[in-house]
Each structure stands twice: as C-alpha cells, then as structure tokens.
C-alpha positions as CSV (number, residue, x, y, z in Angstrom):
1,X,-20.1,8.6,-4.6
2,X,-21.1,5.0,-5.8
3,X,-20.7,2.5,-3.3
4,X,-18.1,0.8,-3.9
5,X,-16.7,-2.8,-3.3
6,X,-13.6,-3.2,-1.9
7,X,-13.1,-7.4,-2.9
8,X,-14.3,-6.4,-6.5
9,X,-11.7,-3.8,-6.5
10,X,-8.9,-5.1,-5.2
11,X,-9.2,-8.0,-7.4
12,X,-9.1,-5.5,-10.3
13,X,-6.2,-4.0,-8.9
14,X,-4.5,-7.4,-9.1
15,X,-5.5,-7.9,-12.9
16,X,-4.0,-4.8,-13.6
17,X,-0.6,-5.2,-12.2
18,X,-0.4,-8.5,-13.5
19,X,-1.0,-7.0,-17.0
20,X,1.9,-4.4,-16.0
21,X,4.4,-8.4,-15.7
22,X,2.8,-10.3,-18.2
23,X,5.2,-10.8,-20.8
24,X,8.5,-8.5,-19.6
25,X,11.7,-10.2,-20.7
26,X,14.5,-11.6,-18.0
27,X,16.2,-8.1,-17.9
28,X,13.0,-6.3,-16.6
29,X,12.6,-8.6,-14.0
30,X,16.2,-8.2,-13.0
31,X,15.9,-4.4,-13.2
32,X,16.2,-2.0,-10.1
33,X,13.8,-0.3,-9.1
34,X,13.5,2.6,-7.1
35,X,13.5,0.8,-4.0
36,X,17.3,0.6,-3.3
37,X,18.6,-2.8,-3.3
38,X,15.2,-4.1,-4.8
39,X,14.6,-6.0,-8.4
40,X,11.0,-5.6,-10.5
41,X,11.3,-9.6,-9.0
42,X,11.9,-8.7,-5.5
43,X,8.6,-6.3,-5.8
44,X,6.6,-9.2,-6.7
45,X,7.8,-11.8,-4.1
46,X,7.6,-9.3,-1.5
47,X,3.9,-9.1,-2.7
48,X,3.4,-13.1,-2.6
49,X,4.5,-12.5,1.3
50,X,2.6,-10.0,1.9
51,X,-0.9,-11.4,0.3
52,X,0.3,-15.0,1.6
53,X,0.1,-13.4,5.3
54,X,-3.1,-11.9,4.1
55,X,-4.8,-15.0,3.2
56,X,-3.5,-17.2,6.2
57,X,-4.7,-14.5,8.4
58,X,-8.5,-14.6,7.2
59,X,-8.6,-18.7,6.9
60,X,-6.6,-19.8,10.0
61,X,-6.2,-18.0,12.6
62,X,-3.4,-20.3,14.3
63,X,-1.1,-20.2,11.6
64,X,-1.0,-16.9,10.9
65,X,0.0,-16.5,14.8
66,X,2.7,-18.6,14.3
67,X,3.7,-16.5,11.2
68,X,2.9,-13.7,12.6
69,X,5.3,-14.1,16.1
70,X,7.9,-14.5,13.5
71,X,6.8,-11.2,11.7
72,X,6.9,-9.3,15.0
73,X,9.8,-10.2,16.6
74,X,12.1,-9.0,13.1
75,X,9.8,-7.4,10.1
76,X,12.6,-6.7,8.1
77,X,13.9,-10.1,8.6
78,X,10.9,-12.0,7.6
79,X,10.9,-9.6,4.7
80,X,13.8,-10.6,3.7
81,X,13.5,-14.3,4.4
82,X,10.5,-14.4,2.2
83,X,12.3,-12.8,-0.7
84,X,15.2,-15.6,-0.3
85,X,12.8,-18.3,-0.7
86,X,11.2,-16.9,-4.0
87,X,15.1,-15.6,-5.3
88,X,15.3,-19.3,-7.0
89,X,11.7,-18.6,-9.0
90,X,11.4,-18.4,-12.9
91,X,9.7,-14.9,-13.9
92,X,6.4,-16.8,-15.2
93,X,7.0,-19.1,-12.0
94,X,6.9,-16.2,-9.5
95,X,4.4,-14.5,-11.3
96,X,1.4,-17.3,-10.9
97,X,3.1,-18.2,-7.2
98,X,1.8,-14.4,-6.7
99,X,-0.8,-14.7,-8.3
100,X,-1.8,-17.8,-6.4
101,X,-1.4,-16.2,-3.7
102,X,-3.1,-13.1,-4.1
103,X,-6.5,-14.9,-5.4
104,X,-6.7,-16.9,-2.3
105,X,-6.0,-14.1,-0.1
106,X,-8.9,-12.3,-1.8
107,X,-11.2,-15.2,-1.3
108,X,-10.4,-15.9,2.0
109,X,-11.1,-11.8,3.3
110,X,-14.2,-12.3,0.6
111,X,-15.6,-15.3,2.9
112,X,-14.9,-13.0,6.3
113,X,-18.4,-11.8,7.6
114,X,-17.9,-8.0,7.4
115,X,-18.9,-7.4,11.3
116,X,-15.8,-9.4,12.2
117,X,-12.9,-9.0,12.5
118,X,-9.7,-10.8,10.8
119,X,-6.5,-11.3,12.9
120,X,-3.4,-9.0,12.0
121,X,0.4,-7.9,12.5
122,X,-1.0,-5.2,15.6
123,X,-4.4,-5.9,15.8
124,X,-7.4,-7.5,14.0
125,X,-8.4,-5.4,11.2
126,X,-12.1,-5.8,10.0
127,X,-11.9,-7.3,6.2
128,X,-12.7,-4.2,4.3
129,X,-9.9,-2.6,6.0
130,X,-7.1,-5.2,5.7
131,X,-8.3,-5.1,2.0
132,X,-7.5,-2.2,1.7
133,X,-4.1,-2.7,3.4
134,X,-3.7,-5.1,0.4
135,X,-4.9,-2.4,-2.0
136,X,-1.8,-0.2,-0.5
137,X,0.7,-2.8,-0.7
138,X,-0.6,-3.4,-4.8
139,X,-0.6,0.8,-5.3
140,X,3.4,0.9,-3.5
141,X,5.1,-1.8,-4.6
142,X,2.9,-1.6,-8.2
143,X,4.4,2.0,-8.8
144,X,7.6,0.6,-8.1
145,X,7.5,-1.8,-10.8
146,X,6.2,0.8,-13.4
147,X,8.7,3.4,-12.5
148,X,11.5,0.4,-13.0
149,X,9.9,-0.3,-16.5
150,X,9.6,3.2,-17.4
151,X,5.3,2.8,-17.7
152,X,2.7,5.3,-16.7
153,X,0.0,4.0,-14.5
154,X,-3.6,4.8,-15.3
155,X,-5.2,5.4,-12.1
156,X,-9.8,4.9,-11.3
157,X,-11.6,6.1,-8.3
158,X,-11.0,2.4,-6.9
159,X,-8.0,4.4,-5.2
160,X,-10.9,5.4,-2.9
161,X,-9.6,2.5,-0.8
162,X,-6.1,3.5,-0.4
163,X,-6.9,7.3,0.4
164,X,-9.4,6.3,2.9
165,X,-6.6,4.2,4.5
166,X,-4.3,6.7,4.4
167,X,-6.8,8.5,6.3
168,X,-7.1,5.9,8.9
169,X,-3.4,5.4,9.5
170,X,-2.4,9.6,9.3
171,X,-0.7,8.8,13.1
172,X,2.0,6.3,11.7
173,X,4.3,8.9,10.3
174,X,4.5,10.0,14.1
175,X,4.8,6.1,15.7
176,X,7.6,5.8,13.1
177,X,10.1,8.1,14.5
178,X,8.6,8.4,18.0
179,X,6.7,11.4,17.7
180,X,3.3,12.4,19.6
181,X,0.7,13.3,16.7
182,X,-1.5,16.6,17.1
183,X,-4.5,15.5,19.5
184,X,-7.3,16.2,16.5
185,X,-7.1,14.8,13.2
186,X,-6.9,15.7,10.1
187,X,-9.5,17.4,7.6
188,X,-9.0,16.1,3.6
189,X,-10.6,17.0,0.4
190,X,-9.3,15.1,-2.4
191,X,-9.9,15.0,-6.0
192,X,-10.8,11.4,-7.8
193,X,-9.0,10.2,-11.0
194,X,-12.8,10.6,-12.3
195,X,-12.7,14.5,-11.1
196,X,-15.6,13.8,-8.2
197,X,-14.2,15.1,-4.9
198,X,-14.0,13.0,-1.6
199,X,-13.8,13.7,1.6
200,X,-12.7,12.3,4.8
201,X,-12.4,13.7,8.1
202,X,-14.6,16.0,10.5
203,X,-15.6,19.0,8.3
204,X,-15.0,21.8,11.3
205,X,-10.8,20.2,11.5
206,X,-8.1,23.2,11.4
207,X,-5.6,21.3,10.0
208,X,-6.1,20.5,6.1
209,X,-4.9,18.4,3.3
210,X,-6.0,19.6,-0.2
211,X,-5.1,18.1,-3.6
212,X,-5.5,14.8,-5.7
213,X,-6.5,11.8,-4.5
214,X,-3.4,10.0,-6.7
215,X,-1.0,12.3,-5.0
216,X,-2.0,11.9,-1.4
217,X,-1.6,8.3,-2.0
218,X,1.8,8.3,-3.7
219,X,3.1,10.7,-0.4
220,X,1.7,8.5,2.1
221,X,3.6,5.5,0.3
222,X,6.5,7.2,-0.2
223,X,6.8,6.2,-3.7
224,X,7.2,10.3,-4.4
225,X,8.4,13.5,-2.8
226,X,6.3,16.2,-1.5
227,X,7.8,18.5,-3.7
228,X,6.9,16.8,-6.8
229,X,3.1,16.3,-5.8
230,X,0.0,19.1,-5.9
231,X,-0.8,19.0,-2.4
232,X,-1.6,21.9,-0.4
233,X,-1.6,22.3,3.4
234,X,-3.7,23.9,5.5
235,X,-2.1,24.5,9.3
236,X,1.3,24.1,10.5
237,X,0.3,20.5,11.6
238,X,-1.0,19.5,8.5
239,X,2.2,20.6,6.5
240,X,4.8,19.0,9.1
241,X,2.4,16.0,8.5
242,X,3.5,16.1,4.6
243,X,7.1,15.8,5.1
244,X,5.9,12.3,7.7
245,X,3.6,11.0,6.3
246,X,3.4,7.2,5.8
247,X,0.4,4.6,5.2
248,X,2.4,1.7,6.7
249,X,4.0,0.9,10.0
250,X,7.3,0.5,10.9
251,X,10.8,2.7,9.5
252,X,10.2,5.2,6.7
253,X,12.6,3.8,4.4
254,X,14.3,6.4,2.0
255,X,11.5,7.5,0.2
256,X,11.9,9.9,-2.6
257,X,14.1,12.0,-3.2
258,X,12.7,15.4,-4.7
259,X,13.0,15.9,-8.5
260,X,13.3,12.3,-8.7
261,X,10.0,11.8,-10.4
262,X,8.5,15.3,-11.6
263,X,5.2,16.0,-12.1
C-alpha cells in the first residue's frame, strides 16, 4: 500500500467528524446515543478530554503527570469529571473547545521526533502510535454520534491506523477481565474501504481473523456486535478472541447488543 501519514490523517478524521456537528440543532446534541447514559454532547466533550490529555502529553511532560496520577488512580472518574466541566458549554461553544483542542493535540504529536517516545496513561507510546490511539477514540466515539443522528459513515483506507492498532492492542480483551491471552498472536487479513487487502501479523500464525477492515474496527470498539459484522475466525483462539475483543484498556462497557445495528 501507499505510505501513509498518520498526522495528515488524523487531522482528516477530525474535519470529517466536525462536518458530522456542524450545524445539528439543540435536540441532536441532547440526543442519546448508543452509549447508555451518554448525549451526541457528552461524545464530544469526552473527546475534548481525551485529545486535551493527548496534547498535554506530547508538550509537557509534567503536567500531563499530574493529569495523568489523577487519570490512574479513577478513569471513570476523571471521565466523568471532564464531562461536568464541559455540561455548561453552548453546542457551537463545545464544538470549537474540541476542536481547539484536538488541533493542538495534533500539532503537538506532529512536533514529536518519531524515534521518541511521548509519555502516556501506561506507558510512553511513540507519536505515530498514540495518533493512532486518537484515530480510535475519533472512529468510537464518531460512530456513536452518527448512529444517534441516524447518518451513515463513509469510511477510506485512512482506517489503516485504527486496524493496525487494533492489532497492537489484541491482548486488552484478556487484561480486561483478567484473562491470560494465547502465547502467539494473532494472524489478520483485512479488506480496505478501497478493496486492497492488508495484512498484519506473522504469515505462518494458526489463529486467524478474516474480513473487512471497517468491521474489525467497529468489534474492537465495541460500537457493534459480532453477529452483525462479516468476520470470519480461523482457530478456537481467534473466535473466543471475537466475543473479547477491545482496542482500549480498562472495563468493556456494554457494547452491542446483537441485531442492534444490522448489517
């Protein structure tokens, strides 16, 4: 494939979901998504946090430890703080506070020499990677929003990103519910929104993952069920690994239920 940039594409990403909250009245932003308990505006703040953390990590290191100590110590809670101090935000408000906040987050990892390493919630991620963490958190929380506002996503090989994190965090799904994951990872041939086909782990792996690329990354966010996605398994690891599988660390959450969304 084309080498691709993960800073150009991740600020594309960002241009696209802010087309998908440009101009939505004061009901959509009040509107549940499928995220129980969680507004299109809750979706967006919690992606203000999330980039904020991003930016402060790449530009100074000593603040984001302070942030971060907070962070470890209760996730959910600092989650949840963060959303209570955008709740008082305007829609157009809270969309250029993320928006702010998202550009200089994308600077900042832009300005990170790419043999170094940026400081994170576990451990420092080199840029590219913590991107691409960002690129996840825009693809989740992004198909949240459109499923609230009833719009189909179109989706570009820039989800390259996301499936190749995916296949850099396949043990979390195990860490999340104490589990030991198979000794050998994973093999995966995807298919691109653009039809090529990529490929990530070693080529002689028993265990499989076949199927598109857009699918493997909805499962591994949990934004759909299994059931309602075209991925095959290849192994009795591989297909427990379906019904686990997460790109983020930390609890599950409820994911999706099946039929919820079909294909």
């Amino acid at each position: 494939m084309t080498q691709r940039d993960v800073i150009s594409d991740l600020t594309a990403e960002a241009e696209e979901f802010e087309e998908l909250i440009t101009g939505i009245d004061e009901a959509a932003w009040r509107r549940e998504t499928p995220a129980p308990g969680w507004t299109v505006a809750d979706q967006v703040a919690h992606l203000a946090f999330i980039f904020r953390l991003a930016g402060t990590a790449a530009s100074d290191a000593e603040l984001f430890g302070a942030m971060a100590a907070k962070a470890a110590s209760d996730f959910d809670g600092a989650v949840n703080a963060a959303l209570a101090e955008y709740a008082g935000y305007a829609p157009e408000a809270l969309r250029a506070r993320w928006r702010s906040e998202t550009d200089t987050a994308i600077k900042a990892l832009a300005a990170v020499p790419a043999d170094q390493v940026v400081p994170w919630l576990v451990r420092p991620l080199p840029p590219a990677v913590l991107a691409s963490a960002g690129m996840m958190e825009m693809f989740a929380h992004g198909q949240d929003v459109a499923d609230a506002l009833g719009v189909t996503r179109e989706r570009t090989d820039r989800l390259w990103w996301l499936a190749l994190f995916v296949t850099l965090t396949w043990d979390f799904g195990y860490q999340a519910r104490g589990l030991t994951p198979p000794s050998a990872p994973f093999r995966f041939e995807l298919t691109a929104p653009s039809g090529a086909t990529w490929e990530f782990g070693p080529v002689e792996a028993e265990q499989k993952i076949t199927g598109p690329a857009e699918d493997l990354c909805l499962l591994a966010t949990r934004r759909r069920h299994r059931d309602d996605l075209a991925l095959t398994a290849t192994g009795p690891d591989a297909d427990a690994w379906l019904d686990i599988a997460q790109a983020y660390r930390g609890p599950a959450g409820e994911g999706r239920r099946p039929g919820q969304f079909k294909a």
